[in-house]
matplotlib code that plots the C-alpha trace (Angstrom):
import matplotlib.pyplot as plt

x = [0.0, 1.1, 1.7, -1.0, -3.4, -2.2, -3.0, -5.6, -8.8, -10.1, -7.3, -7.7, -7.2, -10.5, -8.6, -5.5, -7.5, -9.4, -6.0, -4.7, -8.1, -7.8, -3.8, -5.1, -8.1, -6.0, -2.6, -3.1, -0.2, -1.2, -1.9, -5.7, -6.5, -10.0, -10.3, -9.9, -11.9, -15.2, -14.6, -15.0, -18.2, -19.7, -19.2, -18.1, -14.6, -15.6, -13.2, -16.7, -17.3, -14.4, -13.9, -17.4, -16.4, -13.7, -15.9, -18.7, -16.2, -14.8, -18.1, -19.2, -16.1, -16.3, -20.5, -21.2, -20.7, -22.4, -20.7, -24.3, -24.3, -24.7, -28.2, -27.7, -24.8, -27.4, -30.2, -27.4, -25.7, -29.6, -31.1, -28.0, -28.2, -32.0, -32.0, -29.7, -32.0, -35.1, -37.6, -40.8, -44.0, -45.6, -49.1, -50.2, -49.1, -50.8, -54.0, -53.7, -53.0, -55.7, -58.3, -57.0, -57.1, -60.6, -61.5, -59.6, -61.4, -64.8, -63.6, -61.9, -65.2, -66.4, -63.9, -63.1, -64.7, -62.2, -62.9, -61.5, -58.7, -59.4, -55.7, -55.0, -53.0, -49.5, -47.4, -43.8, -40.4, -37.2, -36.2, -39.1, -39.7, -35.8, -37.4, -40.3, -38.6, -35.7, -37.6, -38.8, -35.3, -33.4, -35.6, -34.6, -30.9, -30.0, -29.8, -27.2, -25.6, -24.6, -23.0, -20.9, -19.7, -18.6, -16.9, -14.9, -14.1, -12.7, -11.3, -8.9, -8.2, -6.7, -5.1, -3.5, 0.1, 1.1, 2.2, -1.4, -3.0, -3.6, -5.3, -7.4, -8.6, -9.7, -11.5, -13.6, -16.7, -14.8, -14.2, -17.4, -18.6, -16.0, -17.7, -21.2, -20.5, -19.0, -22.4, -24.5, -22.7, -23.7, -27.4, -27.2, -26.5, -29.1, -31.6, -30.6, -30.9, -33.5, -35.2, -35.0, -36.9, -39.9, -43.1, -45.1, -45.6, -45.6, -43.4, -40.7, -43.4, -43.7, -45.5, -43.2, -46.2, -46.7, -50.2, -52.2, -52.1, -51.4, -48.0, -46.7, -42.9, -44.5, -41.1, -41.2, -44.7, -44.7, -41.6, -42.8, -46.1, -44.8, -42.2, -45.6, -46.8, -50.0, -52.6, -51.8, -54.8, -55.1, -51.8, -52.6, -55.9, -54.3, -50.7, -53.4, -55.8, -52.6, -51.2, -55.0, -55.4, -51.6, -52.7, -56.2, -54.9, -52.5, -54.8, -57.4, -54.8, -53.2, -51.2, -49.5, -46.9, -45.1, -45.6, -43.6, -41.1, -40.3, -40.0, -37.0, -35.6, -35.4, -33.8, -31.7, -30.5, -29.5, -27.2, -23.1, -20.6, -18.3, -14.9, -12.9, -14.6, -13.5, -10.2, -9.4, -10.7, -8.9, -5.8, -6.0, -6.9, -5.6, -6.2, -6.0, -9.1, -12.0, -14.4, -14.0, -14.4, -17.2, -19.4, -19.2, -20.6, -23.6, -24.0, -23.8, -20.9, -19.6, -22.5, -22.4, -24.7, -27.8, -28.4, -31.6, -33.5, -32.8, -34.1, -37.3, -37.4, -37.1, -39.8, -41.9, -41.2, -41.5, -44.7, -46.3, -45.0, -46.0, -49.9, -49.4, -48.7, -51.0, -54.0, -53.2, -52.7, -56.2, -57.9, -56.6, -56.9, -60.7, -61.5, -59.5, -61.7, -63.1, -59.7, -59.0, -55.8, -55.5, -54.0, -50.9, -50.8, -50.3, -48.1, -45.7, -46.5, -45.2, -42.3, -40.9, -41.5, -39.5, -36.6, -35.9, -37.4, -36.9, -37.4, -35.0, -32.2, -32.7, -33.4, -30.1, -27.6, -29.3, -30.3, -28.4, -31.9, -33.4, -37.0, -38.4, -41.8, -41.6, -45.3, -46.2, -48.5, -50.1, -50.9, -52.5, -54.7, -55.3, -56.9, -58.8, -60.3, -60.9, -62.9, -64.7, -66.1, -66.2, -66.8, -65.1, -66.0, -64.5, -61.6, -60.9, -61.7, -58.9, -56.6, -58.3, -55.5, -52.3, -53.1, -55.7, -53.7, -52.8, -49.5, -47.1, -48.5, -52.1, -50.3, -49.5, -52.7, -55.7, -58.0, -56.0, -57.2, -61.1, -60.7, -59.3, -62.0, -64.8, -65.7, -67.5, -70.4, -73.0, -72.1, -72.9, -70.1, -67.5, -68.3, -68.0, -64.6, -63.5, -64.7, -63.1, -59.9, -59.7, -60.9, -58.5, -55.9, -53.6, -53.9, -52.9]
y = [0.0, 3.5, 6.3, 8.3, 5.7, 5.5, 8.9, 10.0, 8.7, 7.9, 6.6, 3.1, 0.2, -1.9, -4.8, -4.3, -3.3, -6.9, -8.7, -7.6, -8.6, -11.8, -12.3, -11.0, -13.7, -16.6, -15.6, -12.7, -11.7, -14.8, -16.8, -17.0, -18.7, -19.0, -22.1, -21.0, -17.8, -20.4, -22.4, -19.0, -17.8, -21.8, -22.3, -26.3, -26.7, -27.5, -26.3, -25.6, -23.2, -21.9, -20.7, -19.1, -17.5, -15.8, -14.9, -13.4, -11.6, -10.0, -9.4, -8.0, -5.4, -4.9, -4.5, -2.1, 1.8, 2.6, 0.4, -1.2, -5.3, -7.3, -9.1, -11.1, -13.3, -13.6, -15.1, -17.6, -18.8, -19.2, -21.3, -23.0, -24.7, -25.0, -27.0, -29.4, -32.4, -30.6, -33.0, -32.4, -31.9, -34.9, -35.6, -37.5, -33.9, -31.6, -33.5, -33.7, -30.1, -29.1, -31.2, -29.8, -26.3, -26.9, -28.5, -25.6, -23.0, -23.9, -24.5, -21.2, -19.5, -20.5, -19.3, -15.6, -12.7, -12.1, -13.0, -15.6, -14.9, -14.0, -15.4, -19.0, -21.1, -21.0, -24.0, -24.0, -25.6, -24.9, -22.8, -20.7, -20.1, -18.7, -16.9, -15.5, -14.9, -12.3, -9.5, -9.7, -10.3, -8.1, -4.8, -7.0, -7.1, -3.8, -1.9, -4.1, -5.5, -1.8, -1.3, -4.8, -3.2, -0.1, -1.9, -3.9, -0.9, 0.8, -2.1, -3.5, 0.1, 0.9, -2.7, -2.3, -2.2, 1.3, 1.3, 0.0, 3.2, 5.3, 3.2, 1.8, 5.4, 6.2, 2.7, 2.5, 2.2, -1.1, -1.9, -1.4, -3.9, -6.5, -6.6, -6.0, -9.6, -11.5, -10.5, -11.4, -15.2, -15.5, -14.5, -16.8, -19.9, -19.0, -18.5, -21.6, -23.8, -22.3, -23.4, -26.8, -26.0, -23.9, -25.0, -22.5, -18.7, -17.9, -19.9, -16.9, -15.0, -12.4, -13.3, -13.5, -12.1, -8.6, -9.3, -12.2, -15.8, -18.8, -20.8, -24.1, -25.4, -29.0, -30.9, -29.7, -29.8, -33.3, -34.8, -32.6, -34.3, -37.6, -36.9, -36.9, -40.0, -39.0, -39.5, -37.1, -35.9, -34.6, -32.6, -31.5, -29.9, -28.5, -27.0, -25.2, -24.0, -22.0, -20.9, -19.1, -18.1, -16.1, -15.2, -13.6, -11.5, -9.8, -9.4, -7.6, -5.9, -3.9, -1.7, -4.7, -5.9, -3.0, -2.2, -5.1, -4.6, -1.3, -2.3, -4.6, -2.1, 0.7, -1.5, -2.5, 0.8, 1.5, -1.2, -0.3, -2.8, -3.5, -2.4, -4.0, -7.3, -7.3, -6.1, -8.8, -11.5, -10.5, -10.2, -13.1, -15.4, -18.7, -19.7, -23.3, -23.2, -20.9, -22.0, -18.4, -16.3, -18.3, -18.6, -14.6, -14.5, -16.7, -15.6, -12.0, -11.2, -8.4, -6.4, -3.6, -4.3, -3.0, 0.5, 1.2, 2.5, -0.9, -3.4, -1.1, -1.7, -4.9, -5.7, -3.8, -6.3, -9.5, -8.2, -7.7, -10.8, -12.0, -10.9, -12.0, -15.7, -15.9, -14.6, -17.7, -19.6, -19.0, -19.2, -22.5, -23.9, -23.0, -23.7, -27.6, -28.5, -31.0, -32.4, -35.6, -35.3, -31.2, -30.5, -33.1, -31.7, -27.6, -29.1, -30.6, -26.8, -25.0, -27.4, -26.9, -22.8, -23.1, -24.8, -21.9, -21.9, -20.8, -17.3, -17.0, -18.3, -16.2, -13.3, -13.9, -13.8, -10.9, -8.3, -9.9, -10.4, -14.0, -12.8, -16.1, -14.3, -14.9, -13.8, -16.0, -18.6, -15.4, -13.5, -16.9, -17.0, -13.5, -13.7, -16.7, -14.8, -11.9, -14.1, -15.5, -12.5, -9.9, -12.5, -13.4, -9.3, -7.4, -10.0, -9.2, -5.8, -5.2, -5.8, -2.3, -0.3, -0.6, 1.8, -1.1, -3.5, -4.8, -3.5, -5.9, -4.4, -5.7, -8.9, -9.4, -8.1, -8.6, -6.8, -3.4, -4.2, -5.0, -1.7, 0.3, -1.1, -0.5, -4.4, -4.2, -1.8, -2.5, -3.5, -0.3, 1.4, -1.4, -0.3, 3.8, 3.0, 1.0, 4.2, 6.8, 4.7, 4.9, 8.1, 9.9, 11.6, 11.5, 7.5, 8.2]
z = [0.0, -0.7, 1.6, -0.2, 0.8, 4.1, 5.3, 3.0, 4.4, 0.8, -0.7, 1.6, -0.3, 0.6, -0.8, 1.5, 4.6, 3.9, 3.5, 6.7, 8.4, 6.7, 7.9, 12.0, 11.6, 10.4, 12.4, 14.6, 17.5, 19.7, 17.2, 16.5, 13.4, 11.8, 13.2, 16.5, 15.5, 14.2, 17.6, 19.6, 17.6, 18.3, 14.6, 13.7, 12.7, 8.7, 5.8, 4.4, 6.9, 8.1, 4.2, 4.1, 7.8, 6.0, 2.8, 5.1, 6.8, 3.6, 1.9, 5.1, 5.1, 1.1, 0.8, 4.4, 4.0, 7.7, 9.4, 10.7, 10.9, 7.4, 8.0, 5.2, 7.1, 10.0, 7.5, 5.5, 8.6, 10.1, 7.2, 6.7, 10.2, 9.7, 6.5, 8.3, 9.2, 7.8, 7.2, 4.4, 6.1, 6.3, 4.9, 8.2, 10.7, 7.9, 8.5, 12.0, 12.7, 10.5, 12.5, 15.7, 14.3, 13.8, 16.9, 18.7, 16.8, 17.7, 22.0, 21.6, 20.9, 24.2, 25.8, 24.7, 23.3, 20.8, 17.0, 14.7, 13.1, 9.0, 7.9, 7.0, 9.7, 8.1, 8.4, 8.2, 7.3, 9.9, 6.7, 6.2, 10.0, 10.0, 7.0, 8.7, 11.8, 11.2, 10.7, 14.0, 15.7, 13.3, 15.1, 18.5, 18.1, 15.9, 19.1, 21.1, 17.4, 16.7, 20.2, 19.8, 16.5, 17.9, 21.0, 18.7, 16.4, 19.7, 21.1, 17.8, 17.2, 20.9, 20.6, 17.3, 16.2, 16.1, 12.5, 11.7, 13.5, 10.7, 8.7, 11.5, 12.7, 8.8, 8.3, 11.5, 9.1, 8.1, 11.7, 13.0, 10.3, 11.6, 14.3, 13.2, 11.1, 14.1, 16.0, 12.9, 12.9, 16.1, 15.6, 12.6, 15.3, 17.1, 15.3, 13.3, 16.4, 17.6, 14.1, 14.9, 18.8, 18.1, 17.7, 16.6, 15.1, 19.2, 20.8, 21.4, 23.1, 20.4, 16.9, 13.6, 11.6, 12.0, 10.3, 13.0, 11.6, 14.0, 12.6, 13.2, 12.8, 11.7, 12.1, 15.6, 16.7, 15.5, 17.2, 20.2, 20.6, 20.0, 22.6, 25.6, 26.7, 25.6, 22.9, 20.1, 19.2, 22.0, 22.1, 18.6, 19.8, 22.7, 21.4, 18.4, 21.1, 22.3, 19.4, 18.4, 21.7, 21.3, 17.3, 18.5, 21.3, 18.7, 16.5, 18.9, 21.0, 17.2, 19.5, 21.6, 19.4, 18.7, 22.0, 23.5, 20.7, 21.5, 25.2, 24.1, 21.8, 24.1, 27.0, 24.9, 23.4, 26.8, 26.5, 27.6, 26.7, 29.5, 27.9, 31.1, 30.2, 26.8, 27.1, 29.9, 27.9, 24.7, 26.9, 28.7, 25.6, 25.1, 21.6, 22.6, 24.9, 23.4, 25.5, 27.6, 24.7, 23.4, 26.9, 26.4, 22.9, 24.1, 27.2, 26.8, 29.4, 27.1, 28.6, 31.3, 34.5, 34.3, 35.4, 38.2, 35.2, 32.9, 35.7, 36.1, 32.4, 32.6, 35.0, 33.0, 29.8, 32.3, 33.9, 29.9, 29.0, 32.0, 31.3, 27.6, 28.5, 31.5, 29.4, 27.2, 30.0, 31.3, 27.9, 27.3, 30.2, 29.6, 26.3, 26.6, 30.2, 28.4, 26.9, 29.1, 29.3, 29.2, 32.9, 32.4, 28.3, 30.3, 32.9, 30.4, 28.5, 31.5, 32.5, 28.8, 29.1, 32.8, 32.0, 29.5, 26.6, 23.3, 24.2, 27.0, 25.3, 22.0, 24.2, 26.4, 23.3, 21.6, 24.5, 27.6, 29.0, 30.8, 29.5, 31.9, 33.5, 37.2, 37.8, 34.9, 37.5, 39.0, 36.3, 34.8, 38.2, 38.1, 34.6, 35.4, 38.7, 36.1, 34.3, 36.6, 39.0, 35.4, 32.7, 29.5, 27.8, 30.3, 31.0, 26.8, 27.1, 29.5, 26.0, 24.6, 25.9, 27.3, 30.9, 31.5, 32.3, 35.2, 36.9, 38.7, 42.0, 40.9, 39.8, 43.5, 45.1, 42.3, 44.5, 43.6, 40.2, 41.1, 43.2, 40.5, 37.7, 39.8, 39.7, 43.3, 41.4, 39.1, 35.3, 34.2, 36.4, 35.5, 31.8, 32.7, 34.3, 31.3, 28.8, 31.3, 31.0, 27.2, 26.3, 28.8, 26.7, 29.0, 28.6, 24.8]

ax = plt.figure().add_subplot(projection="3d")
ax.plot(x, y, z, "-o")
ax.set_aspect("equal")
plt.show()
């Protein structure tokens, strides 16, 4: 490389800068090799992939101009994982998820106020549920991806040879997408094993559809349900009961997804990366045992503690998730009653959802956050009492608005909540309260 194009910050060589990248990944000063480098990120030690690491890596450097994270990595690493062991959907689960769909369909009615859904049931491939899904956890992740990438930019930049400097300091666009590439990878694991775990549209908590359908991962749902000692019908009827149930409250409640995504978002744009943490690790680093340096990529240990305002934040996103999945809880639980074997079918439900689900994991590597609702059991109850002293409208009707909803507080006490809706007066002033609730603009 010339002098020119050392010092004049358009004059870089994209084709140098990506050779030196290339010589740090598969040398580096202690020795770090792109074997070692796919070990650390979780990636299998495959000439396949360790070439296509080092191709992502340069098209990542070559193709971004904002330094921002190249989504397309995410989404080829994902649905490469996914196709692995992807099975066709069979004929035989097709015809049994559409009979439970409509057996479901018809208890559900009894059970809630809130229409049918107008959209087909969708059902889905590993691939197309990766597909489907990254949308949703591309507006998750953007917020803490973009801090990795400028933690990394800063971090290679104070730690690199002095005679490097120059360039580095003009290229951090370059840099930022190093790093914006290395957190895509490790999306694209997740996501792709996570694939091969969810059963339905959702199973993360959140729906993949921004328009309401219910949606089933058929490979999945059908070793899942042959996994319980139970008769399968059964588990059919009951998994699709809870995936209309989650479908029908999105698509009453228009305001409620964007809501809870925006609740991640913002926590998570208050994310700090712990310099000290990353520094240590990269000095300490023993290129014969990644194991360190990889528990911090899944685990999220490159993140700062929480400030006082994050963990108010996030008991605010356990206590809506919380409400989310006991609402379903206490729908299903109602419209299956006369399903034989429906209490052990929602026991083996809730054990799965405990033992950190699908959600909690994914959550944990993108945001740092164990999204597991604590007051899950209580909210479920507090619904179900809902129900039963207001009845099914005004249980639904709670969903209108986001200020009607129970707080954590009423989570612990329920009788705040009858107190505060007026439920210990006639209908007539349970539906004033409701009305003064929503047409407040101060509630807007």
């Amino acid at each position: 490389m010339s002098d020119d194009n050392q010092h004049d910050p358009e004059g870089i060589n994209p084709e140098d800068f990506q050779k030196f990248l290339k010589d740090f990944l598969e040398k580096g000063a202690q020795g770090i090799d792109a074997e070692k480098l796919a070990e650390a990120a979780g990636l299998p030690k495959d000439p396949r992939v360790l070439a296509e690491l080092i191709s992502q890596l340069q098209n990542a450097l070559g193709s971004m101009k904002d330094g921002g994270v190249n989504w397309k990595v995410a989404a080829d690493q994902a649905r490469s994982l996914a196709a692995q062991g992807s099975v066709a959907i069979s004929e035989s689960a097709r015809k049994a998820i559409n009979d439970a769909l409509g057996i479901g369909s018809l208890w559900l009615n009894q059970a809630t106020e809130i229409s049918e859904l107008t959209i087909e049931p969708k059902l889905l491939s590993r691939e197309l549920w990766v597909q489907e899904a990254l949308p949703l956890f591309q507006a998750l992740a953007s917020p803490v991806a973009n801090r990795m990438g400028e933690a990394l930019s800063e971090n290679l930049q104070q730690n690199a040879p002095e005679e490097m400097s120059g360039m580095l300091g003009n290229a951090s666009n370059m840099m930022k997408s190093l790093g914006g590439a290395l957190f895509a990878m490790q999306l694209g694991q997740s996501l792709g094993k996570l694939s091969s775990e969810v059963i339905s549209g959702g199973d993360i908590g959140l729906p993949i559809f921004p328009e309401q359908r219910a949606a089933f991962v058929v490979q999945n749902l059908e070793s899942y349900v042959n996994e319980l000692d139970v008769e399968s019908d059964q588990v059919y009827i009951y998994l699709a009961i809870r995936e209309l149930a989650h479908a029908r409250l999105f698509k009453h409640s228009k305001w409620l997804r964007e809501h809870v995504i925006a609740q991640i978002t913002n926590y998570a744009a208050g994310i700090s990366i712990d310099n000290d943490i990353v520094q240590e690790i990269a000095r300490d680093f023993d290129p014969n045992n990644t194991e360190e340096i990889q528990s911090a990529l899944r685990d999220g240990a490159f993140i700062a503690a929480r400030t006082e305002e994050q963990s108010a934040a996030l008991e605010r996103i356990e206590t809506m998730l919380a409400l989310i999945e006991g609402w379903v809880d206490a729908v299903t639980d109602q419209a299956t009653h006369l399903l034989p074997k429906s209490i052990a079918i929602g026991e083996a439900v809730r054990r799965r959802r405990a033992s950190g689900g699908p959600a909690e994991q994914t959550f944990g590597t993108l945001v740092g956050l164990e999204l597991r609702p604590r007051k899950l059991r209580e909210a479920g109850q507090l619904w179900k009492e809902i129900g039963h002293r207001l009845g099914y409208a005004k249980r639904d009707a709670i969903w209108d608005h986001p200020d009607l909803l129970p707080t954590a507080a009423e989570i612990e006490n329920p009788e705040l909540l009858f107190a505060r809706l007026g439920a210990d007066s006639s209908s007539d002033d349970m539906d004033r309260e409701l009305r003064k609730l929503l047409d407040n603009p101060d509630n807007q």
